[in-house]
Backbone as CSV, one residue per row, in Angstrom:
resi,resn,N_x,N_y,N_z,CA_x,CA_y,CA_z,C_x,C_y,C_z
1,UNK,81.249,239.929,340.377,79.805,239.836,340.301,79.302,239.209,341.596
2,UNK,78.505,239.991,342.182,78.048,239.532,343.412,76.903,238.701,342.896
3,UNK,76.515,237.519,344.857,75.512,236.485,344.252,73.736,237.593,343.826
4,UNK,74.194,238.075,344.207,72.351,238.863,343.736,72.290,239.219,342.155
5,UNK,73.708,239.853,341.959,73.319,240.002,340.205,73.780,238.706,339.519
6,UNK,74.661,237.765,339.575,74.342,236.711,339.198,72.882,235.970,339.003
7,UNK,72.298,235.196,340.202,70.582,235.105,340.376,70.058,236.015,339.498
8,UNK,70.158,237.391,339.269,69.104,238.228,338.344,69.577,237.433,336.688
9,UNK,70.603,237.446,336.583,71.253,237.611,335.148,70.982,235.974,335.240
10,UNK,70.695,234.986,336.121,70.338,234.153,335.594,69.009,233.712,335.366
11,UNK,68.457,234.000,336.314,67.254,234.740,335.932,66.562,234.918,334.615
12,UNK,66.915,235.871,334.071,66.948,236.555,332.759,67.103,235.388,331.406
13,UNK,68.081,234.614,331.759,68.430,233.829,331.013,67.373,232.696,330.905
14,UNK,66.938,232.116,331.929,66.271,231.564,331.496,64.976,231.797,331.383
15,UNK,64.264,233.172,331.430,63.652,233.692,330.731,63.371,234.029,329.190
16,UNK,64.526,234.443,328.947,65.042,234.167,327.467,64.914,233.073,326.958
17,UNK,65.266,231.730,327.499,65.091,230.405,326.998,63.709,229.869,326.931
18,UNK,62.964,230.279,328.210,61.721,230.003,328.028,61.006,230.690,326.913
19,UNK,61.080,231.767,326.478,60.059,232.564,325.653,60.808,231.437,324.501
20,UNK,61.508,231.277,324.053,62.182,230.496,322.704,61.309,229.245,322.641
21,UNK,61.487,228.462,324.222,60.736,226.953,323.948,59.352,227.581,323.742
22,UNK,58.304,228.668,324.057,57.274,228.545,323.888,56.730,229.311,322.479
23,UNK,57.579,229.815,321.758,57.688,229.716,320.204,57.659,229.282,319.332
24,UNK,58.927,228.095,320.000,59.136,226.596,319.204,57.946,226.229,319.240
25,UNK,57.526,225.499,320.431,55.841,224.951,321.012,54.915,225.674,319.431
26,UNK,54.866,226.909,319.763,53.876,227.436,318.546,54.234,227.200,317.417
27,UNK,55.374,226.669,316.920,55.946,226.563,315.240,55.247,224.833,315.310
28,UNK,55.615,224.219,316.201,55.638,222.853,316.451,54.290,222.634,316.095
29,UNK,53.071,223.008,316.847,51.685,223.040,316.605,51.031,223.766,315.204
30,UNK,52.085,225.146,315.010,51.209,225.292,313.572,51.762,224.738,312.676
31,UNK,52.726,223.820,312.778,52.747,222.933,311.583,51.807,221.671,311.445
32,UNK,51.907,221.147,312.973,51.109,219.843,312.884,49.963,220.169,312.167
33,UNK,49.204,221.390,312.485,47.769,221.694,311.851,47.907,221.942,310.379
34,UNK,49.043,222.498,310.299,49.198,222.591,308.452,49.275,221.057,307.543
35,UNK,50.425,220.286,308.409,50.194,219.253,307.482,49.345,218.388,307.704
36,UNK,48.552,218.378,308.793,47.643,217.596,309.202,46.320,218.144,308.229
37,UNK,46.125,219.160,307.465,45.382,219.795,306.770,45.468,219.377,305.494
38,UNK,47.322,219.590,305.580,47.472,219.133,303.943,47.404,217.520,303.455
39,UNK,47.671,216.748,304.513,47.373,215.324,304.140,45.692,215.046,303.986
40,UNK,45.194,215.720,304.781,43.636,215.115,304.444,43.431,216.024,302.750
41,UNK,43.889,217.360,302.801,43.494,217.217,301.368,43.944,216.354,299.903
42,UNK,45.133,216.362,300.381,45.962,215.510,299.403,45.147,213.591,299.509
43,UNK,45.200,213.338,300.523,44.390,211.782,299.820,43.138,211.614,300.763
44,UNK,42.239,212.644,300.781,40.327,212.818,300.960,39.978,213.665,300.447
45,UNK,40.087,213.896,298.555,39.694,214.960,298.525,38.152,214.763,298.391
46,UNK,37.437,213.823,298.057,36.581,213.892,297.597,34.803,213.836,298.746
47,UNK,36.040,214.069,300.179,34.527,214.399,301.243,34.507,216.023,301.589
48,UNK,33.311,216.491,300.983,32.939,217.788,301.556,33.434,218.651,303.190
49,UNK,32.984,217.017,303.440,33.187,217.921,305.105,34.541,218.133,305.383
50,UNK,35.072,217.274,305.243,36.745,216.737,305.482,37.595,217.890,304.844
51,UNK,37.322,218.399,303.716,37.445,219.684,303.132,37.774,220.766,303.855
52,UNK,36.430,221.005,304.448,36.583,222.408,305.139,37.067,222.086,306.211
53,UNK,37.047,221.136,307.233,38.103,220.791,308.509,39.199,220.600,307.792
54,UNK,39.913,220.273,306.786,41.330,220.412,306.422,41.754,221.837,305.895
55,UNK,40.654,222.536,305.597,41.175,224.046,305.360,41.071,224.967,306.308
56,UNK,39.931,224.647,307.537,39.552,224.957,308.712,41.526,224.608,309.165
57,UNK,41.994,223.488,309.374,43.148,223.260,309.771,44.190,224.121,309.867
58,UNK,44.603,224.442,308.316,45.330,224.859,307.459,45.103,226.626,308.046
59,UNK,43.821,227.262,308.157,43.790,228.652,308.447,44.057,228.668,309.799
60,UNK,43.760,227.969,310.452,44.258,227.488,312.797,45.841,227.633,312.396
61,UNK,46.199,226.945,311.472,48.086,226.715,311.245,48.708,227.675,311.300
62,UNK,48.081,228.827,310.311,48.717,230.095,310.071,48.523,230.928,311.293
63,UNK,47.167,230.946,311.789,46.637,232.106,312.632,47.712,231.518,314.300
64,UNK,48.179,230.693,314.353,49.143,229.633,315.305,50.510,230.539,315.199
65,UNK,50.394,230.267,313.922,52.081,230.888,314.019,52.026,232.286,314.169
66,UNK,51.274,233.131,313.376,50.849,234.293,313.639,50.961,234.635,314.673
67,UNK,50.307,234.255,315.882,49.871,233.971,317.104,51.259,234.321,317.976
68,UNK,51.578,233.269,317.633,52.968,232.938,318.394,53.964,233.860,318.100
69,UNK,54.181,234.060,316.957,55.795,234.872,316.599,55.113,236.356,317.639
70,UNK,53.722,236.497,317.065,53.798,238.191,317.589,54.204,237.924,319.548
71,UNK,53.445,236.660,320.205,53.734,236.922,321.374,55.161,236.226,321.765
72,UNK,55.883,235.788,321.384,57.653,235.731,321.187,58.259,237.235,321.113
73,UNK,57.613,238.442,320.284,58.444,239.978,319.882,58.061,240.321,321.359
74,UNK,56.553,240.514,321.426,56.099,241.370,322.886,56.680,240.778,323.382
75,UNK,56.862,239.422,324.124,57.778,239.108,325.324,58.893,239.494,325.174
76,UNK,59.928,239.225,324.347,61.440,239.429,323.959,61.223,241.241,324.093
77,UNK,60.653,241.808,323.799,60.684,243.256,324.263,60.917,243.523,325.607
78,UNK,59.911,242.860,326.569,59.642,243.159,328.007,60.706,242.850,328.998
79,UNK,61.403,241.697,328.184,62.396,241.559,329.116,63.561,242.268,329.188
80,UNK,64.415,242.196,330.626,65.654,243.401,330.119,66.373,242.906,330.047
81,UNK,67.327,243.906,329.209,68.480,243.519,328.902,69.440,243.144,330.295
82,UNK,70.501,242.463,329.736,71.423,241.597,331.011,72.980,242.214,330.531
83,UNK,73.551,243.078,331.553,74.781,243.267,331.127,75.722,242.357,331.756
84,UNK,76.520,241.955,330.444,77.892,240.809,330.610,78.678,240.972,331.846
């Protein structure tokens, strides 16, 4: 393996690693918003407003991960494959 396809194939790799940490990043954040949603409902239930910013939360959480997994597939598509 010469040094140029090495550099590519490493390259690649940590391309691969990056799209993963910035996935994680998105699991990491739509959880904080989920349970950060679910604790205000669980002990505030009884303020209106606080309500809908904890369900306001809770729908950011999902639409987060949503978010994320789909742009984790498109990237993981775009990149090429690396032969061994």
């Amino acid at each position: 393996m010469s040094d140029t396809d090495l550099r590519d194939h490493l390259a690649v790799e940590r391309t691969h690693l990056s799209n993963e940490r910035t996935l994680l990043s998105y699991i990491r954040t739509a959880l904080s918003l989920l349970i950060g949603g679910g604790v205000v409902l669980q002990f505030l239930p009884d303020q209106p407003l606080l309500i809908f910013v904890a369900w306001f939360a809770i729908g950011a959480g999902v639409l987060t991960l949503i978010i994320g997994t789909y742009r984790f597939l498109k990237v993981r598509g775009e990149i090429p494959k690396v032969q061994a």
